[in-house]
C-alpha positions as a Markdown table, in Angstrom:
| # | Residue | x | y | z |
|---|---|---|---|---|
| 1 | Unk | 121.5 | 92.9 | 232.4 |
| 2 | Unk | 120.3 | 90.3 | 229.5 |
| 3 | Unk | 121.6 | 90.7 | 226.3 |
| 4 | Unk | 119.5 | 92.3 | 223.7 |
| 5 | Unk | 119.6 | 90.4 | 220.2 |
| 6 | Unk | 118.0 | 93.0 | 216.8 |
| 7 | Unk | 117.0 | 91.1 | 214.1 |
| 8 | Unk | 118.4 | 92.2 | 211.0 |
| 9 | Unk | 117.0 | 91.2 | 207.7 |
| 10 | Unk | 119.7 | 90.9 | 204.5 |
| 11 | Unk | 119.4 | 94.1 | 202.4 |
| 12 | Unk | 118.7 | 92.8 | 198.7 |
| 13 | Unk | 121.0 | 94.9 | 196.4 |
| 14 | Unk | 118.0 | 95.1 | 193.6 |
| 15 | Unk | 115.7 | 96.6 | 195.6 |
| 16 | Unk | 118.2 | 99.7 | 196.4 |
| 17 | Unk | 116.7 | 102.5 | 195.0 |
| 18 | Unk | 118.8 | 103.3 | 191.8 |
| 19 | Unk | 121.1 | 106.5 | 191.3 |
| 20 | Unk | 120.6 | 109.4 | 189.1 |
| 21 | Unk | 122.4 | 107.4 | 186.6 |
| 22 | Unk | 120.2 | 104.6 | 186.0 |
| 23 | Unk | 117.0 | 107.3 | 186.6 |
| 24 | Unk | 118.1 | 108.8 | 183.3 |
| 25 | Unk | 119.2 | 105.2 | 181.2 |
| 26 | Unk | 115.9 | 104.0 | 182.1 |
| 27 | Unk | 114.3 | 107.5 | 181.1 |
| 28 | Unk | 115.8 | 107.1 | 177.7 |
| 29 | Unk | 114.9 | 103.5 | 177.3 |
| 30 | Unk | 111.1 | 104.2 | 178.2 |
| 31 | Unk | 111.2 | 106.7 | 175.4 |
| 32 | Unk | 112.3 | 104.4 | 172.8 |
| 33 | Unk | 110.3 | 102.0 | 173.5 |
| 34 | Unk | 107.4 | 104.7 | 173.6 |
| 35 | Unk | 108.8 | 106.2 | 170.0 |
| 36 | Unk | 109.1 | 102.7 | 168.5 |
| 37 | Unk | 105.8 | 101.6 | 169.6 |
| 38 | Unk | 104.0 | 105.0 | 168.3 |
| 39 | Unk | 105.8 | 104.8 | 164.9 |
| 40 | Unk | 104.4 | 101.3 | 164.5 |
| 41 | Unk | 101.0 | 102.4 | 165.7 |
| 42 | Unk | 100.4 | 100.6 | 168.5 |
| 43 | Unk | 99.6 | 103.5 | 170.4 |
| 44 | Unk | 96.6 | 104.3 | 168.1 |
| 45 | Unk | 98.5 | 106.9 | 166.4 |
| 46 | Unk | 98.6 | 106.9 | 162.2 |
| 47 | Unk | 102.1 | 105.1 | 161.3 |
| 48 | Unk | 104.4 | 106.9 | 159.6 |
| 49 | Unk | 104.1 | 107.2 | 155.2 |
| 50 | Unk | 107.1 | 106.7 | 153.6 |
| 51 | Unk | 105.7 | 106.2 | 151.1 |
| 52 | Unk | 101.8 | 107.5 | 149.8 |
| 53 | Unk | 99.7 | 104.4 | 150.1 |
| 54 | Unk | 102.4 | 102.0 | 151.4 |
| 55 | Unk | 101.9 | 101.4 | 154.9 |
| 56 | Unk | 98.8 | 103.0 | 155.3 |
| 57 | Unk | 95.6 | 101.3 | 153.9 |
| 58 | Unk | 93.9 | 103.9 | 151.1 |
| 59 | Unk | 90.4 | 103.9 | 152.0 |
| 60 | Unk | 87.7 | 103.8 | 149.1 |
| 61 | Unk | 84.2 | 104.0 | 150.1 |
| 62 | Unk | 85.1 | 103.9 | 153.5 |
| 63 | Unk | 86.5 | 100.0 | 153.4 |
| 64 | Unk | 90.5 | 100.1 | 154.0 |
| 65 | Unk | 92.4 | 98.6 | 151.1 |
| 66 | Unk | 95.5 | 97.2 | 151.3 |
| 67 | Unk | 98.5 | 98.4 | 148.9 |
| 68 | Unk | 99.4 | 96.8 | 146.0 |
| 69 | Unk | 103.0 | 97.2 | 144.3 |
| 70 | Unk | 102.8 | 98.5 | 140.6 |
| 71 | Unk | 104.2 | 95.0 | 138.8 |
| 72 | Unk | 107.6 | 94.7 | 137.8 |
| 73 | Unk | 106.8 | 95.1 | 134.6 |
| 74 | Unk | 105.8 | 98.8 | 134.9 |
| 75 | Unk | 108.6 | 99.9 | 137.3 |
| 76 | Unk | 111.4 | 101.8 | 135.5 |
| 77 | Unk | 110.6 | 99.5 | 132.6 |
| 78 | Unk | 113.6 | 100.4 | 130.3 |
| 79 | Unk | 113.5 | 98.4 | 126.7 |
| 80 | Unk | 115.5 | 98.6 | 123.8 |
| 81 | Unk | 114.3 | 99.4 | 120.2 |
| 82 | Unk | 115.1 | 98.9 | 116.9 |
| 83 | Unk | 117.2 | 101.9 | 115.2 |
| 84 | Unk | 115.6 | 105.1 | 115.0 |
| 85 | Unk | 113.1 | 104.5 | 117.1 |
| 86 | Unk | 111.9 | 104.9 | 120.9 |
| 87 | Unk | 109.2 | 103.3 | 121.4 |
| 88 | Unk | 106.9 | 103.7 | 124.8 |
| 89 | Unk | 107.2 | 101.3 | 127.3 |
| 90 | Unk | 103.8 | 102.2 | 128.5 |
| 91 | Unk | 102.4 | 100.8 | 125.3 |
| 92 | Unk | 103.6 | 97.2 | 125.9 |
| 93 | Unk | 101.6 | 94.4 | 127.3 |
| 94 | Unk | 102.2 | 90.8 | 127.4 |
| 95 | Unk | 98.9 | 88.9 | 126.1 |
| 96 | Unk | 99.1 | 85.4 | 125.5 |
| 97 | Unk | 100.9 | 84.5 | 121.8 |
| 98 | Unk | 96.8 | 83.0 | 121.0 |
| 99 | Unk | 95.4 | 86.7 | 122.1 |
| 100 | Unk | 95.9 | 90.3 | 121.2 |
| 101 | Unk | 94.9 | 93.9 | 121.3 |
| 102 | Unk | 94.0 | 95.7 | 117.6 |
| 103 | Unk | 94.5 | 99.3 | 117.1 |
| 104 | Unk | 90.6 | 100.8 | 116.0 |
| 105 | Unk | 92.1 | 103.3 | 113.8 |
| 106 | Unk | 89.8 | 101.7 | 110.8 |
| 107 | Unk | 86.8 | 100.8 | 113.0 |
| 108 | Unk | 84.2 | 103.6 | 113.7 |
| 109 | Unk | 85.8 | 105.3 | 116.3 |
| 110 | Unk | 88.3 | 108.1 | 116.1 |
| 111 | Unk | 91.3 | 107.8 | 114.2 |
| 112 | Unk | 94.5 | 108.2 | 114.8 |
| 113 | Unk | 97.5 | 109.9 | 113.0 |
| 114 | Unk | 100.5 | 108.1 | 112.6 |
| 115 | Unk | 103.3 | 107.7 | 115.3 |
| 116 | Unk | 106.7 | 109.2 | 113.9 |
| 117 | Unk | 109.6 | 108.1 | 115.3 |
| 118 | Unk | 110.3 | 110.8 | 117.6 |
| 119 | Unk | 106.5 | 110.4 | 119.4 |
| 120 | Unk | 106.2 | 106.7 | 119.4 |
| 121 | Unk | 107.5 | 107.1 | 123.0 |
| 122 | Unk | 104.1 | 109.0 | 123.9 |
| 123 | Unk | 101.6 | 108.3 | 121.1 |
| 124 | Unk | 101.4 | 104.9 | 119.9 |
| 125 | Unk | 98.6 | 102.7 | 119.8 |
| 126 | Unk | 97.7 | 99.7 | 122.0 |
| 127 | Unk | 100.9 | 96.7 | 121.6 |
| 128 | Unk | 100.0 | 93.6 | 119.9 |
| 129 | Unk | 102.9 | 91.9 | 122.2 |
| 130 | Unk | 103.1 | 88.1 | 122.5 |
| 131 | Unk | 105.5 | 87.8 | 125.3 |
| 132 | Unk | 107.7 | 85.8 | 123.0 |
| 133 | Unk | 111.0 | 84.7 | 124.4 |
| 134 | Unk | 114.1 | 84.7 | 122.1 |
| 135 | Unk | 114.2 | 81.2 | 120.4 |
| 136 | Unk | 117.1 | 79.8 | 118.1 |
| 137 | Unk | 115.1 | 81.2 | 115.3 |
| 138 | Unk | 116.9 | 84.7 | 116.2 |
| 139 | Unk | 117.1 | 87.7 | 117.9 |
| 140 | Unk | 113.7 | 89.6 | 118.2 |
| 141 | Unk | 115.0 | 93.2 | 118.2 |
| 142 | Unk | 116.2 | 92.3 | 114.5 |
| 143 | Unk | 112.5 | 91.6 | 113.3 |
| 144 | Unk | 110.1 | 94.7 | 111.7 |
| 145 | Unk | 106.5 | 94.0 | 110.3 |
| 146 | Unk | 105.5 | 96.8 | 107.9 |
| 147 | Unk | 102.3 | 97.5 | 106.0 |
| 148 | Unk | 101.8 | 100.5 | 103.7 |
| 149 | Unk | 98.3 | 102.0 | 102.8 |
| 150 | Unk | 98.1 | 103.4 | 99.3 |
| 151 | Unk | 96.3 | 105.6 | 97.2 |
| 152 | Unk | 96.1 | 105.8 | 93.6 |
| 153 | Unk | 97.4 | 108.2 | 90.5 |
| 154 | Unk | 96.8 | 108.2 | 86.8 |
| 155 | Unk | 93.4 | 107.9 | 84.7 |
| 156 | Unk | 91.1 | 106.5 | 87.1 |
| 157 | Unk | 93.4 | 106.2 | 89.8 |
| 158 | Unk | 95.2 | 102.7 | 89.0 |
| 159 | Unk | 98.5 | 103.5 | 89.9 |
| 160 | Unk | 99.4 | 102.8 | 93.7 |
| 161 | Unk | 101.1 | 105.6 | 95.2 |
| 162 | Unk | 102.5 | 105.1 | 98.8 |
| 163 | Unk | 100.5 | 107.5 | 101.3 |
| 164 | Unk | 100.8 | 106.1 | 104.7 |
| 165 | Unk | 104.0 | 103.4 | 106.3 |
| 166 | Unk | 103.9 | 101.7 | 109.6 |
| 167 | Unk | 106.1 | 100.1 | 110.6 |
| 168 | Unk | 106.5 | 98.2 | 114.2 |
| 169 | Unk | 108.9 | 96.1 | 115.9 |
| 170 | Unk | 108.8 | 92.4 | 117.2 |
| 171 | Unk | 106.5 | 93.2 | 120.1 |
| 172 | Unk | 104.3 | 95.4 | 118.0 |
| 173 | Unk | 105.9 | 98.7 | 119.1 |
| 174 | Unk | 105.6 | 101.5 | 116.4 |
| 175 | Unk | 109.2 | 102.2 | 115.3 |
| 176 | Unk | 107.3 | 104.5 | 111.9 |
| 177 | Unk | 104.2 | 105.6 | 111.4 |
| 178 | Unk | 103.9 | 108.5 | 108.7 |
| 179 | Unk | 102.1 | 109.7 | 106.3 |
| 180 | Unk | 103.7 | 110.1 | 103.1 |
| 181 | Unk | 103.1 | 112.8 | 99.9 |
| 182 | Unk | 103.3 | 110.8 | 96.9 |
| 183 | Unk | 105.2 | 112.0 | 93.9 |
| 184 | Unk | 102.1 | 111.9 | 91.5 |
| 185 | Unk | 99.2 | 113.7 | 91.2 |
| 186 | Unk | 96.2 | 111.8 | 93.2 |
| 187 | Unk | 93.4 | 111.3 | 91.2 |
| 188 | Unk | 91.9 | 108.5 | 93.9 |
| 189 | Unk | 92.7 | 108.7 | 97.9 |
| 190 | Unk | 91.1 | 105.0 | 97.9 |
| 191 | Unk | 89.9 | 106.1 | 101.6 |
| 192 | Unk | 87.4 | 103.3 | 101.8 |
| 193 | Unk | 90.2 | 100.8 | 102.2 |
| 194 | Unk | 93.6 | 103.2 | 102.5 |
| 195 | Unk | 91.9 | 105.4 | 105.0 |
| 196 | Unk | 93.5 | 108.1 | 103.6 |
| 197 | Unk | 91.4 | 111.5 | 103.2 |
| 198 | Unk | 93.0 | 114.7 | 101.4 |
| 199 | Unk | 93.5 | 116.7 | 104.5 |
| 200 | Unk | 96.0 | 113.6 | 106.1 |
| 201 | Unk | 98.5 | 114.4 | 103.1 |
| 202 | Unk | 98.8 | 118.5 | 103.8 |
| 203 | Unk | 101.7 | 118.8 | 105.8 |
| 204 | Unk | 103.0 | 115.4 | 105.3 |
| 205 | Unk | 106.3 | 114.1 | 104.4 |
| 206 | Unk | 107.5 | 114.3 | 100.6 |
| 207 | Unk | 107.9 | 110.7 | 99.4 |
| 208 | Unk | 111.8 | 110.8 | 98.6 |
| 209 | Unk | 112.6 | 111.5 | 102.2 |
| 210 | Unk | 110.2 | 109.1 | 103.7 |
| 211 | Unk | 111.5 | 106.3 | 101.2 |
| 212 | Unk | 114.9 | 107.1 | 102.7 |
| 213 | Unk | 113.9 | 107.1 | 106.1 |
| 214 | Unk | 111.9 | 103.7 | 105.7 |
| 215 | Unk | 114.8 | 102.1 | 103.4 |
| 216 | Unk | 117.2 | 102.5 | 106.4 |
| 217 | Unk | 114.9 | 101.2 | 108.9 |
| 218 | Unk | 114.6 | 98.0 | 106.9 |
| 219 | Unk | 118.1 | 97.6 | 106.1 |
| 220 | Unk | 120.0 | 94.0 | 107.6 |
| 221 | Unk | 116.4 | 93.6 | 109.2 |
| 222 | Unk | 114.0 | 90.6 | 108.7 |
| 223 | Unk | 110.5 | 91.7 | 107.3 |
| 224 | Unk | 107.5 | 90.5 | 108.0 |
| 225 | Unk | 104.7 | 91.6 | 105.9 |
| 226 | Unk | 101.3 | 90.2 | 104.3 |
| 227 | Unk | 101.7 | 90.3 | 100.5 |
| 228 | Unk | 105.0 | 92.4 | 101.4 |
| 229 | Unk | 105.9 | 92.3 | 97.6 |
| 230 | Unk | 103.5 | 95.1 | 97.4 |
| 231 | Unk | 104.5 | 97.0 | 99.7 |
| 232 | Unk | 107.9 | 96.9 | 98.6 |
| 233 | Unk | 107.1 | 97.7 | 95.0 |
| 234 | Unk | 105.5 | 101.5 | 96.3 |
| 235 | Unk | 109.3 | 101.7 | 97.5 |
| 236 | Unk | 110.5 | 100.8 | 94.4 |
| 237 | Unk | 112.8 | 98.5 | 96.8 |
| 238 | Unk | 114.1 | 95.1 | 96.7 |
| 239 | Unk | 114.5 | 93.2 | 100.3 |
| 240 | Unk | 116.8 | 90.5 | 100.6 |
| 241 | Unk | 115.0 | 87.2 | 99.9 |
| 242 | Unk | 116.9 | 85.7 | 102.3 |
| 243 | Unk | 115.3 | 88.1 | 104.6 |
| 244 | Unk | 111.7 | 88.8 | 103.8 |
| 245 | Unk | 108.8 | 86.3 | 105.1 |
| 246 | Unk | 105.4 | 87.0 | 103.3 |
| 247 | Unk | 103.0 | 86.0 | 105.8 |
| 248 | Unk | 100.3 | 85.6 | 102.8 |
| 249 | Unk | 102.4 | 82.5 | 101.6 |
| 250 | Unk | 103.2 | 80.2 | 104.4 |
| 251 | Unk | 101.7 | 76.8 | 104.2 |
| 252 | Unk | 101.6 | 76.4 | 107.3 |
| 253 | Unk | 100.5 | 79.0 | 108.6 |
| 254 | Unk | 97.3 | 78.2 | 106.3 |
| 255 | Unk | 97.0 | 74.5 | 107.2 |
| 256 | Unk | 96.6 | 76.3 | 111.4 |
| 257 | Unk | 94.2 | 78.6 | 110.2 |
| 258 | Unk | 92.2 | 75.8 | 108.3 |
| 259 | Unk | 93.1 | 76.7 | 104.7 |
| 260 | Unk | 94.1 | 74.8 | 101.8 |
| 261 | Unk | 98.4 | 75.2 | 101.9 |
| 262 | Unk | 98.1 | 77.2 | 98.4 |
| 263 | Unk | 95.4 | 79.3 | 99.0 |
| 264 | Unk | 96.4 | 82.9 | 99.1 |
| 265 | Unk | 94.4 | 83.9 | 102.3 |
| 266 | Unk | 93.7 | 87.5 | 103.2 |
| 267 | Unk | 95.3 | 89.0 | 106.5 |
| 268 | Unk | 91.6 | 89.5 | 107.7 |
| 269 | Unk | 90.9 | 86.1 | 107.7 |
| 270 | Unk | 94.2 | 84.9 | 109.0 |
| 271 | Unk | 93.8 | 87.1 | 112.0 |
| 272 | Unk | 90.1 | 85.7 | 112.6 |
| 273 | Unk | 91.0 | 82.0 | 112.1 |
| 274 | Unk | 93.7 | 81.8 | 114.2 |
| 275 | Unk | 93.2 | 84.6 | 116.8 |
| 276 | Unk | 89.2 | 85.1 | 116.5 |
| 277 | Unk | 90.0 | 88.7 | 116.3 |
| 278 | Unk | 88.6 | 91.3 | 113.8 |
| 279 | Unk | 90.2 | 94.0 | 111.9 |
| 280 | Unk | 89.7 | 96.4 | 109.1 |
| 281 | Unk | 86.4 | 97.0 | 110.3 |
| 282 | Unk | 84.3 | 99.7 | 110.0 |
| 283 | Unk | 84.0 | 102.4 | 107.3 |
| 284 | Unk | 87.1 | 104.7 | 107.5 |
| 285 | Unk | 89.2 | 102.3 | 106.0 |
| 286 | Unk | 92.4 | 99.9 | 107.2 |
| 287 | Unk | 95.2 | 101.0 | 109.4 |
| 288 | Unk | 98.8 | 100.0 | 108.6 |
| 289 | Unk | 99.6 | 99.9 | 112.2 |
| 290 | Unk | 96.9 | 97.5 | 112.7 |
| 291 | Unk | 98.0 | 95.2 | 109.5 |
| 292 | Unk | 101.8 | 95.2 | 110.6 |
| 293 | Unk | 101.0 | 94.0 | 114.1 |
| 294 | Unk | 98.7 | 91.2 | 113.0 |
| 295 | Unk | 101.6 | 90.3 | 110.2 |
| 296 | Unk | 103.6 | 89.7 | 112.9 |
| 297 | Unk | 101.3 | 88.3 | 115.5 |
| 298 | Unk | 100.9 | 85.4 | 112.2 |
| 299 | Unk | 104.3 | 85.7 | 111.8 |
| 300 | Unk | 104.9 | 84.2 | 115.8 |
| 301 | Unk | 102.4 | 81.5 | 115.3 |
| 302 | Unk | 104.9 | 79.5 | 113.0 |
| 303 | Unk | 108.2 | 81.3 | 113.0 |
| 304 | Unk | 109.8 | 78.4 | 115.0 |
| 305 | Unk | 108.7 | 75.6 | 112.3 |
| 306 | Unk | 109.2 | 77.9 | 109.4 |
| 307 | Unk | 112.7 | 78.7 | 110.0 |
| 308 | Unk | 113.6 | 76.1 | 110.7 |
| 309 | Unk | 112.3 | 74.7 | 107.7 |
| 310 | Unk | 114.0 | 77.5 | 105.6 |
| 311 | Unk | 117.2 | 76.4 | 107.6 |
| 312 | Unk | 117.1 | 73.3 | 106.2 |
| 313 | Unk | 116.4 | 74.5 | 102.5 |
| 314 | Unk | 119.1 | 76.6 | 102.6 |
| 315 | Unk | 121.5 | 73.6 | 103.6 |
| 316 | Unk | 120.4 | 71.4 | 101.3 |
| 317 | Unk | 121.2 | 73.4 | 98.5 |
C-alpha cells in the first residue's frame, strides 16, 4: 500500500478570524473615526458651532464669508480714567496723531447734551484719540484738555458767565460735560457762538457745585486749553503755572501750522492748518467737547519739544 502524502499549507495567524473581543475594539474604533470625521464635516454634515459664525462661514447674499475676529482692541477692552470719571471704551479709536474725528455738536446736525460723568461710559461723542504712547514728557492719564462755553450777564450782556464745561482726557474721552446755571441773571445766551439756548439751562447744575466738581477734576492735573486763561477766569480759579499749557501761545506750535511765533492764532485755524480739519461750523454755535479735544490733539503735535523746552527753563533758573 503506497504512502499517501496531504499537502498542508501554513495557517497565517492574521488571517484567523478575530474574537468577539477584537469585533467590539474595532466596532468602537470605526465609530470614532465615523464621529471625528462627521464633526469635522467630511461627511457632508454642518460642523459643529461653538461659537456663532466661527467655524461656519456666514453667508451674505448667498456668497460664504469667512469669519473675522473682532480686533483686540475691542475685546474686553478695559482702560483706566482720570478721577471721577468712566469713560466708554466704545468711544475710543486710534487715528493717526496727523488725523481725527470732530464731534458735530456745532455743525448743522443735531446736537448733543453734555456727557456727565456718570454717562460718559454710554453717551460720549466720537474720540479724538491719537494713539500716543507714553513719552518722558509724562504720564498721559495725568493730562485733561477743558474748554468752557459762556454766556453773558449785565447791561448788554458783557459779563461772561460759565454755562457749559467739557472737559476730556488725554485720548479725548469725556471725563465732564455739563451744563452749568450761572449765578447772574442772563441778559445774553450768546447761542451763536456758546450754543447755549435757554431751555439747556432748566434743569442744569447750579454753578457753585459744578465749580466744585470741575476744581477737583483739575486738581495736580496738567491743562491743556486754547486761551485757557479764560476759561479759568469763569471759575474764578488759578492753575498752577507750572501746570497749565495755553495751546493759543506756543511758538511752535504756530511756526507747524505756518504762523508768525507771536501771533495769537485761533483754535479754528490751528486745527485746519495742521490737521485740515473743520470745526465750529455751522450755525448752532461751538461745542466745548469739540474745542477741548482739538486743544489737545494741538497739544500732541509739540508736547515732546515743548516740554522739554520748559524742562530746560525751569533748570536754568
Amino acid at each position: 500500500m503506497s504512502d499517501i502524502v496531504i499537502g498542508v499549507c501554513p495557517i497565517d495567524e492574521t488571517a484567523q478570524t478575530t474574537g468577539p473581543e477584537e469585533k467590539q475594539k474595532s466596532k468602537n474604533r470605526f465609530r470614532k473615526k465615523f464621529k471625528y470625521r462627521e464633526r469635522k464635516g467630511y461627511l457632508g454634515g454642518k460642523p459643529r458651532n461653538r461659537h456663532f459664525g466661527e467655524e461656519s462661514g456666514q453667508h451674505q447674499n448667498g456668497a460664504a464669508t469667512q469669519y473675522s475676529p473682532p480686533p483686540a482692541s475691542t475685546r474686553n477692552k478695559s482702560s483706566a480714567r482720570p478721577a471721577g470719571a468712566a469713560a466708554a471704551s466704545q468711544c475710543s479709536s486710534s487715528p493717526s496723531a496727523s488725523t481725527f474725528t470732530v464731534n458735530t455738536e456745532g455743525s448743522d446736525g443735531a446736537r448733543q447734551k453734555p456727557v456727565n460723568a456718570k454717562s460718559a461710559a454710554t453717551d460720549c461723542g466720537p474720540s479724538v484719540s491719537s494713539g500716543h504712547k507714553p513719552t518722558s514728557a509724562g504720564i498721559p492719564t495725568k493730562y485733561l484738555a477743558i474748554d468752557c462755553e459762556m454766556v453773558g450777564a449785565g447791561p448788554k450782556g458783557h459779563i461772561s458767565q460759565l454755562a457749559r464745561c467739557s472737559v476730556v482726557s488725554y485720548d479725548g474721552d469725556v471725563v465732564y460735560d455739563k451744563f452749568i446755571n450761572p449765578p447772574m441773571p442772563i441778559t445774553d445766551y450768546r447761542t451763536r457762538w456758546s450754543g447755549i439756548r435757554r431751555s439747556d439751562l432748566v434743569q442744569a447744575m447750579p454753578y457753585a457745585e459744578a465749580r466744585k466738581e470741575i476744581l477737583k477734576l483739575l486738581q495736580g492735573k496738567v491743562v491743556i486749553g486754547h486761551a485757557v486763561h479764560n476759561d479759568f477766569k469763569v471759575l474764578s480759579y488759578s492753575h498752577p503755572i507750572a501746570l497749565t499749557r495755553d495751546t493759543s501761545r506756543i511758538p511752535l506750535l504756530n511756526l507747524k501750522a505756518g504762523f508768525a511765533e507771536t501771533e495769537c492764532a485761533s483754535l479754528k485755524r490751528l486745527t485746519k492748518a495742521i490737521f485740515n480739519v473743520d470745526i465750529q461750523t455751522g450755525k448752532k454755535g461751538h461745542s466745548s467737547v469739540e474745542d477741548a479735544r482739538a486743544s489737545m490733539e494741538l497739544y500732541k503735535v509739540v508736547e515732546e519739544e515743548w516740554e522739554k523746552k520748559l524742562a530746560s527753563k525751569s533748570q536754568t533758573r
